[in-house]
Structure formats: C-alpha cells, structure tokens
C-alpha positions as CSV (number, residue, x, y, z in Angstrom):
1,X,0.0,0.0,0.0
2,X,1.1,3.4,-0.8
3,X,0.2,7.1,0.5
4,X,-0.5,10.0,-2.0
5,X,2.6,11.6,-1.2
6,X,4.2,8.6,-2.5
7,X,5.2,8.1,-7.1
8,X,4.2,6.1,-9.2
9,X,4.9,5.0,-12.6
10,X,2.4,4.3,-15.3
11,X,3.6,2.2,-18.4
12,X,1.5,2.6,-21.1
13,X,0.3,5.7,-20.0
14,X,-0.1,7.9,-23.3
15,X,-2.7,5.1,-24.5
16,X,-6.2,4.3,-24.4
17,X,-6.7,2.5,-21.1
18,X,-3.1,4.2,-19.3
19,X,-4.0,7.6,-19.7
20,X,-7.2,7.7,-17.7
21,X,-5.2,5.6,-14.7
22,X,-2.4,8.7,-15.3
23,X,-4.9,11.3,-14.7
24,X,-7.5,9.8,-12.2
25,X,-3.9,8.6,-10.3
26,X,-3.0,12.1,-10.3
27,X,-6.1,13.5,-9.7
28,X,-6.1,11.9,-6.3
29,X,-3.6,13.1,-4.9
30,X,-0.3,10.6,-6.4
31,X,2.7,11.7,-8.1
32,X,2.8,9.9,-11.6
33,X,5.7,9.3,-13.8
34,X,4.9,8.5,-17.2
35,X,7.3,7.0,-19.9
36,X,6.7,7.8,-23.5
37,X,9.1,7.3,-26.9
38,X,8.1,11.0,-26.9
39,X,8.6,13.1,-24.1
40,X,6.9,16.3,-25.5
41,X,3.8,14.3,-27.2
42,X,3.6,13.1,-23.2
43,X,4.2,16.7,-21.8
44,X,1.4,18.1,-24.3
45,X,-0.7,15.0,-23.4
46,X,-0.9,15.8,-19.9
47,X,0.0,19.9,-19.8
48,X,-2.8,20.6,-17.5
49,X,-1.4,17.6,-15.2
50,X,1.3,19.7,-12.4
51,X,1.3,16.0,-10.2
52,X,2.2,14.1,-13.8
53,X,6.0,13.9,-15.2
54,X,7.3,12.8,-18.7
55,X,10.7,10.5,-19.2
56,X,11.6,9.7,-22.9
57,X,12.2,6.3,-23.0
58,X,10.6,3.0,-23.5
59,X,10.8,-0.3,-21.9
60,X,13.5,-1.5,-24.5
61,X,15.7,0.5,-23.4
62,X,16.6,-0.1,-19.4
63,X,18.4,3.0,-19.0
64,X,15.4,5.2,-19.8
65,X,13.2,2.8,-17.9
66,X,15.4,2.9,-14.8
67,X,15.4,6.3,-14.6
68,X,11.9,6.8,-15.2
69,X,11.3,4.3,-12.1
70,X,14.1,6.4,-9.7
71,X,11.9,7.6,-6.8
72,X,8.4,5.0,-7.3
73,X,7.0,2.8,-4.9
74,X,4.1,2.2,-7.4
75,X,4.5,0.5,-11.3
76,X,1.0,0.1,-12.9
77,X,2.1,-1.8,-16.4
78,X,-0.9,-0.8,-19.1
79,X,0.5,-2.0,-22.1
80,X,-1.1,-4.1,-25.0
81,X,-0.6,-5.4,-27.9
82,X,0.8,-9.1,-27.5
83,X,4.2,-9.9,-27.0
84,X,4.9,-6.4,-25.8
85,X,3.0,-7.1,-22.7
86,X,5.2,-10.1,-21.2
87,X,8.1,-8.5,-22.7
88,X,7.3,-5.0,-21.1
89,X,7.0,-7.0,-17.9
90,X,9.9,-8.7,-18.0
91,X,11.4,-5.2,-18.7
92,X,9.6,-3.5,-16.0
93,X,10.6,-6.6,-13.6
94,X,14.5,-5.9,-14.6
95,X,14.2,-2.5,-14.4
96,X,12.8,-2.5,-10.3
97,X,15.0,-5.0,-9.3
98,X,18.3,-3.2,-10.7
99,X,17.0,-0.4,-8.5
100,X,16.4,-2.3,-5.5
101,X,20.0,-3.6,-5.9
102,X,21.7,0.0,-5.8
103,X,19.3,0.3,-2.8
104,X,17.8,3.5,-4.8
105,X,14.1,2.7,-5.0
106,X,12.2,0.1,-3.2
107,X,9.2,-0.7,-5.1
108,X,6.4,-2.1,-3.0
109,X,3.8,-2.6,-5.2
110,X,3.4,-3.2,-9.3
111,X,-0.4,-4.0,-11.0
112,X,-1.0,-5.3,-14.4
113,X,-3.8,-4.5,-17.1
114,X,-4.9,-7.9,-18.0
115,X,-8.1,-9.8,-19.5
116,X,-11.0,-11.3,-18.2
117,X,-10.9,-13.9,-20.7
118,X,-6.9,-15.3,-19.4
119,X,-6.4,-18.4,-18.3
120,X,-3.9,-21.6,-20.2
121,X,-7.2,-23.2,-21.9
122,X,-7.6,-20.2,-24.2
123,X,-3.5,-19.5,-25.0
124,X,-4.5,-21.2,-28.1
125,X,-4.8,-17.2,-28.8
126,X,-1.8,-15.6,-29.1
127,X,-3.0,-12.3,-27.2
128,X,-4.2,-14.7,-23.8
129,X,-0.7,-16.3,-24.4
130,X,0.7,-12.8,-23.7
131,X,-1.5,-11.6,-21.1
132,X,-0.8,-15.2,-19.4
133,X,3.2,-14.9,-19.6
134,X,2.7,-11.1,-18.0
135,X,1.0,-12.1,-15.0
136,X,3.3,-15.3,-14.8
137,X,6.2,-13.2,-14.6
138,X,4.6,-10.5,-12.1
139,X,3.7,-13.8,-9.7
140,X,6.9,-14.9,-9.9
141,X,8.8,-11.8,-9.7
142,X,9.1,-11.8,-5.7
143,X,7.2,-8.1,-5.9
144,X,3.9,-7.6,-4.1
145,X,1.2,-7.6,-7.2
146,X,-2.8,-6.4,-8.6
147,X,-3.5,-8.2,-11.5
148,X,-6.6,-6.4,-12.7
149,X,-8.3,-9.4,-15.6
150,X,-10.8,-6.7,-17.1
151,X,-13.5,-7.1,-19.4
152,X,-14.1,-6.0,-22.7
153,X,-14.1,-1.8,-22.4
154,X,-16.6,0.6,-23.8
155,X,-13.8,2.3,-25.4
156,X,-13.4,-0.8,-28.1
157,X,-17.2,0.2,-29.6
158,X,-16.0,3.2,-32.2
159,X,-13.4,1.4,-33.4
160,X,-15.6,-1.3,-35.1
161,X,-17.2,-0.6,-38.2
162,X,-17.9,-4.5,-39.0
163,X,-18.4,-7.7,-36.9
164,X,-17.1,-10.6,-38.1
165,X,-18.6,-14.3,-37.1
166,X,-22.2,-14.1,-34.7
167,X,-20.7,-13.2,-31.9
168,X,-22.8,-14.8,-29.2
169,X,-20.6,-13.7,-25.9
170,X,-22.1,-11.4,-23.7
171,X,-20.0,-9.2,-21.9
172,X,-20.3,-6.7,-19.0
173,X,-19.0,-3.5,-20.9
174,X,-16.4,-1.5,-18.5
175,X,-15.7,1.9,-18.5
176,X,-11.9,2.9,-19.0
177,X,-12.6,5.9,-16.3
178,X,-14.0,3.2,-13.8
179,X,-11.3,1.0,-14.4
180,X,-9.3,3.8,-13.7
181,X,-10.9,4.6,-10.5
182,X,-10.5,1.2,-9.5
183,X,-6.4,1.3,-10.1
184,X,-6.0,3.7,-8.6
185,X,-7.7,3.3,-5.0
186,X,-5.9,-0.3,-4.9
187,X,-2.6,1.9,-4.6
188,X,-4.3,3.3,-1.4
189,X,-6.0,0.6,0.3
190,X,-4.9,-2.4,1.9
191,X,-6.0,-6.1,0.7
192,X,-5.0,-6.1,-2.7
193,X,-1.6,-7.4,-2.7
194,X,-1.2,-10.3,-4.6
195,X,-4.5,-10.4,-5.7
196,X,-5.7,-11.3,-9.0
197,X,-9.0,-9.3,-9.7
198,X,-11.9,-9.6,-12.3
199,X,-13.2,-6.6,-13.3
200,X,-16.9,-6.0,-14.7
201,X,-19.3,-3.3,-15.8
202,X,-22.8,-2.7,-14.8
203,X,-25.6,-5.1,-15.4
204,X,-26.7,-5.7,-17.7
205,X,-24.3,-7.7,-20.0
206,X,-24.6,-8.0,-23.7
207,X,-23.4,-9.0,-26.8
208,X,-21.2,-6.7,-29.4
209,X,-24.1,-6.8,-31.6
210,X,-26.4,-5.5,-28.8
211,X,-24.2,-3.0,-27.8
212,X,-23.1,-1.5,-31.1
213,X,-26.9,-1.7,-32.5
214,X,-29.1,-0.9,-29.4
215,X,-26.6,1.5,-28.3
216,X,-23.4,3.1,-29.9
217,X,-24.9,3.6,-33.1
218,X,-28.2,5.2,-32.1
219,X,-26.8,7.1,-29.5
220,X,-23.0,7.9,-30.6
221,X,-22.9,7.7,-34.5
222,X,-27.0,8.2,-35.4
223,X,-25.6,8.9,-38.9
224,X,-24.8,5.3,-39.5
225,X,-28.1,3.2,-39.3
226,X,-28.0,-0.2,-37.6
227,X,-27.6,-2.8,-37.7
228,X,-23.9,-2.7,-37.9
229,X,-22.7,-4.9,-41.0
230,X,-22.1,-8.4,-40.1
231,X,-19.4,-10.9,-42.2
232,X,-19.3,-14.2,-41.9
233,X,-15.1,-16.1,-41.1
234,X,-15.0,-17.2,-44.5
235,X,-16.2,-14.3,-46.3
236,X,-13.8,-12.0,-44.6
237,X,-11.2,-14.3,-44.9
238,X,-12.1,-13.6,-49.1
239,X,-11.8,-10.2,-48.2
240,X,-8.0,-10.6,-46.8
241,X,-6.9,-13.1,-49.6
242,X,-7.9,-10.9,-51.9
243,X,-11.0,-12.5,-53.3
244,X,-13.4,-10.3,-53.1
245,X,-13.1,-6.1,-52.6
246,X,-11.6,-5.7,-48.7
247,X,-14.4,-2.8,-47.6
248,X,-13.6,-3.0,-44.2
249,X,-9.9,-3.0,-43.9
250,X,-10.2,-6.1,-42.3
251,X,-6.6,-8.3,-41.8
252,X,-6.1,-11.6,-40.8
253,X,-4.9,-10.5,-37.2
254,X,-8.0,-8.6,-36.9
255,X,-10.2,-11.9,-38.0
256,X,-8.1,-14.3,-36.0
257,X,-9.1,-11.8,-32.9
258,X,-12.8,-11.7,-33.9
259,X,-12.6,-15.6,-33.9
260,X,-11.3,-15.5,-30.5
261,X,-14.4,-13.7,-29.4
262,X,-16.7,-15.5,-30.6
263,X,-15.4,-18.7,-28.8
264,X,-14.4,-17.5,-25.4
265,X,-16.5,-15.5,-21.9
266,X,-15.5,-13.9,-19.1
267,X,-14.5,-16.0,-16.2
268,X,-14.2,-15.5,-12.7
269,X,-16.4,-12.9,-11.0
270,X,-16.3,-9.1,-9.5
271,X,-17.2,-9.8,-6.3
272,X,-14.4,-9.2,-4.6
273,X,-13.0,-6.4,-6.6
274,X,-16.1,-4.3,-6.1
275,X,-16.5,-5.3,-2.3
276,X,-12.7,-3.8,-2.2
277,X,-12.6,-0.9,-4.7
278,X,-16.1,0.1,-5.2
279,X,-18.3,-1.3,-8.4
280,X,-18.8,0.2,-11.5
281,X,-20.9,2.8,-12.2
282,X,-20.8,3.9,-15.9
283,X,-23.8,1.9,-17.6
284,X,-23.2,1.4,-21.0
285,X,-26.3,3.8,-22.0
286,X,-24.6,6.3,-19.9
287,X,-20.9,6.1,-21.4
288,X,-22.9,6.8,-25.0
289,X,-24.9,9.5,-24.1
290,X,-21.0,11.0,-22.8
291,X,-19.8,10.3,-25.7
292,X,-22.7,10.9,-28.2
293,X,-21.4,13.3,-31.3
C-alpha cells in the first residue's frame, strides 16, 4: 500500500486505457511518472497535469526505464498489444529489481492491465498467451502484485465498423474511467496485494451486436443506421486473400481476434474487486450519451 505523497509510474500511460489511470492517479492526490518514446507528445498530453511527469524512453531501453522508475513505490504496467505485454514486464521486472539492488528505490507494489478472458485453456490465442506470460512473470517476480483481468471496455465500440462471425458472448462492458478509479484506489487501500481481480461493468451484459446496434450507433454515431454490418469467417477471410473487394480494412490479425471472441467469456467474478474498490458505475447507456457526437 502506498500514501499519495508517494510516485508512481504508469507504463503505457499515453494510451487508451493508461491515460485515464495517469490522470485519475494524479487527480487523487499521487505523483505519476509516465514513460513515452516521446517526451513532448507526453508533456502536451498531460499539460494541465502539475502531479504528472514525462521520461523519454521505453521499456526497450533499461536505462530510460530505470530512470523513469528512480523515486516509485508504485509501477501500474498498461500495455497491450501481444508480446509487448510479457516483454514489457519482464522489462519492467529488470528494471525495479536493478533499482532495488543499488538500494535506490524500493518498489512495493506493481499492477497489471490484463483480461478477463486469461487463463492456459484459451492460450490457443496468441494475445491470452501474452496476457498469461505477463502475470506469470509479475507472480513470480518476488514483488507484491494487482493483476486487474478486465472485461471488454466501452472504449473498443467506435473502433468497429464490422463484426465478423455471430458473436454470441455477452460481456459486462467496462468503462476505461471506472477502471481507472478502480487502479488507482488499490494503490491506497490495503487487501489487494497479490491479488488477481476480475473486473466488470454494470448489469446488464450483452453481446457486441447488442451494444453497437441498441446502443453506440443510435446514440453515438445516429448517422450510421443499424444494424452494424455483419461478415461471416469465411467471407472476410475472401476479403484478406484478396478474393473479393476488402471494404472494411479487415486483416487476418483482426479476424483471428474476432474468432477468438466469438469462442471464449469472461471467467471469474467481480465480487471481490467491487467489495474492495467500489463497483462500476458507468452503464453502458450512460458512457454513450458522454460520448454521443
């Protein structure tokens, strides 16, 4: 557990899901240290931010990353993208316990981003393979951990323009700004250490389908008209081989993940991360109408 006085460092903090854990960190009262390949993209990212610093750097290079760390008892790792998340947490892992060696920083705590949907049986996906290896190495890393195995986020709706395969999982939709919420009262709270978490949205859950045609598309984009176009595997696999016309910009990593969607559903339950860090409020309905153009 750390105080607010205390820093933290947030990895992955310039995208999507980091940023909001940067700011809602920040906005309570932490110091945040944020590492970006561009220190004055970061510093213009988070001007308004006095409790948030920039480093240039990145976790390939353990200089930058070591220096970025100098002075954190926190590491929240919110990085994506497959192989970059074990190896970022390998890096990260490398990184604290140089530091701890020159008796510089003592680190006390480091959380993880992961996914709802991790677990060996589904590694047959090479993005749960990742997110499996991450927290492996967090486990065994000797450092007190929060692995925080989130759902699918709201903020994944605009990006899809086409579904791919039916689709049939339901999901409870998270906000990114709850999410963030949640990160960043476990740095504050006691309980949590090496803890593996399941975050959820509100009730109720549904299915993409549901969500982009009951939802973001009347609400957030009314000049599309639902329902959102559908493809089936084998005729957007035409699409990628060059076949038939590729409308939808569709590629085979992008089918391969729709695939994997279609076949797995969240495990675990939020019971306990609620009862620790309060549930989600953000209804999916609500996050729309925020969002609506």
């Amino acid at each position: 557990m750390t105080t607010a006085s205390e820093r933290i460092l947030v990895v992955g903090a310039t995208g999507m899901l980091g940023e909001p854990v940067a700011r809602q960190l920040a906005a309570d009262g932490h110091h945040v240290h944020v590492l970006s390949r561009s220190k004055e993209k970061a510093e213009s990212l988070f001007a308004k931010e006095p409790k948030i610093s920039s480093f240039e750097g990145n976790v390939d290079d353990l200089a930058s990353l070591t220096e970025a760390m100098k002075g954190c008892t926190g590491i929240h790792i919110n990085l994506s993208g497959g192989i970059m998340e074990s190896h970022g947490t390998h890096q990260v892992i490398q990184a604290a316990n140089a530091l701890k060696d020159d008796n510089n920083t003592v680190v006390n705590r480091i959380s993880l981003i992961s996914g709802v949907t991790t677990c060996e049986e589904n590694t047959w996906y090479e993005g749960t393979k990742a997110k499996l290896q991450a927290e492996n190495i967090l486990i065994e890393s000797g450092f007190n951990y929060t692995i925080f195995r989130c759902t699918m986020f709201m903020e994944t709706l605009p990006k899809l323009k086409v579904l791919v395969g039916p689709q049939p999982t339901s999901w409870h939709l998270l906000a990114a700004s709850d999410y963030a919420r949640m990160v960043s009262k476990s740095f504050t709270i006691p309980g949590v250490s090496n803890e593996i978490l399941f975050l959820y949205g509100p009730k109720p859950p549904c299915t993409l389908p549901e969500a982009m045609n009951t939802y973001y598309i009347p609400i957030c984009d009314p000049a599309r008209t639902p329902p959102i176009p559908t493809m089936s595997m084998e005729d957007a696999l035409a699409t990628v081989n060059g076949k038939t016309a590729n409308t939808f910009n569709l590629t085979e990593k992008g089918i391969a993940k729709f695939d994997w969607l279609g076949k797995i559903h969240e495990l675990g339950g939020p019971s306990k991360a609620n009862n620790l860090l309060g549930a989600p409020t953000i209804t999916l309905e609500k996050w729309c109408k925020d969002h609506a153009k």
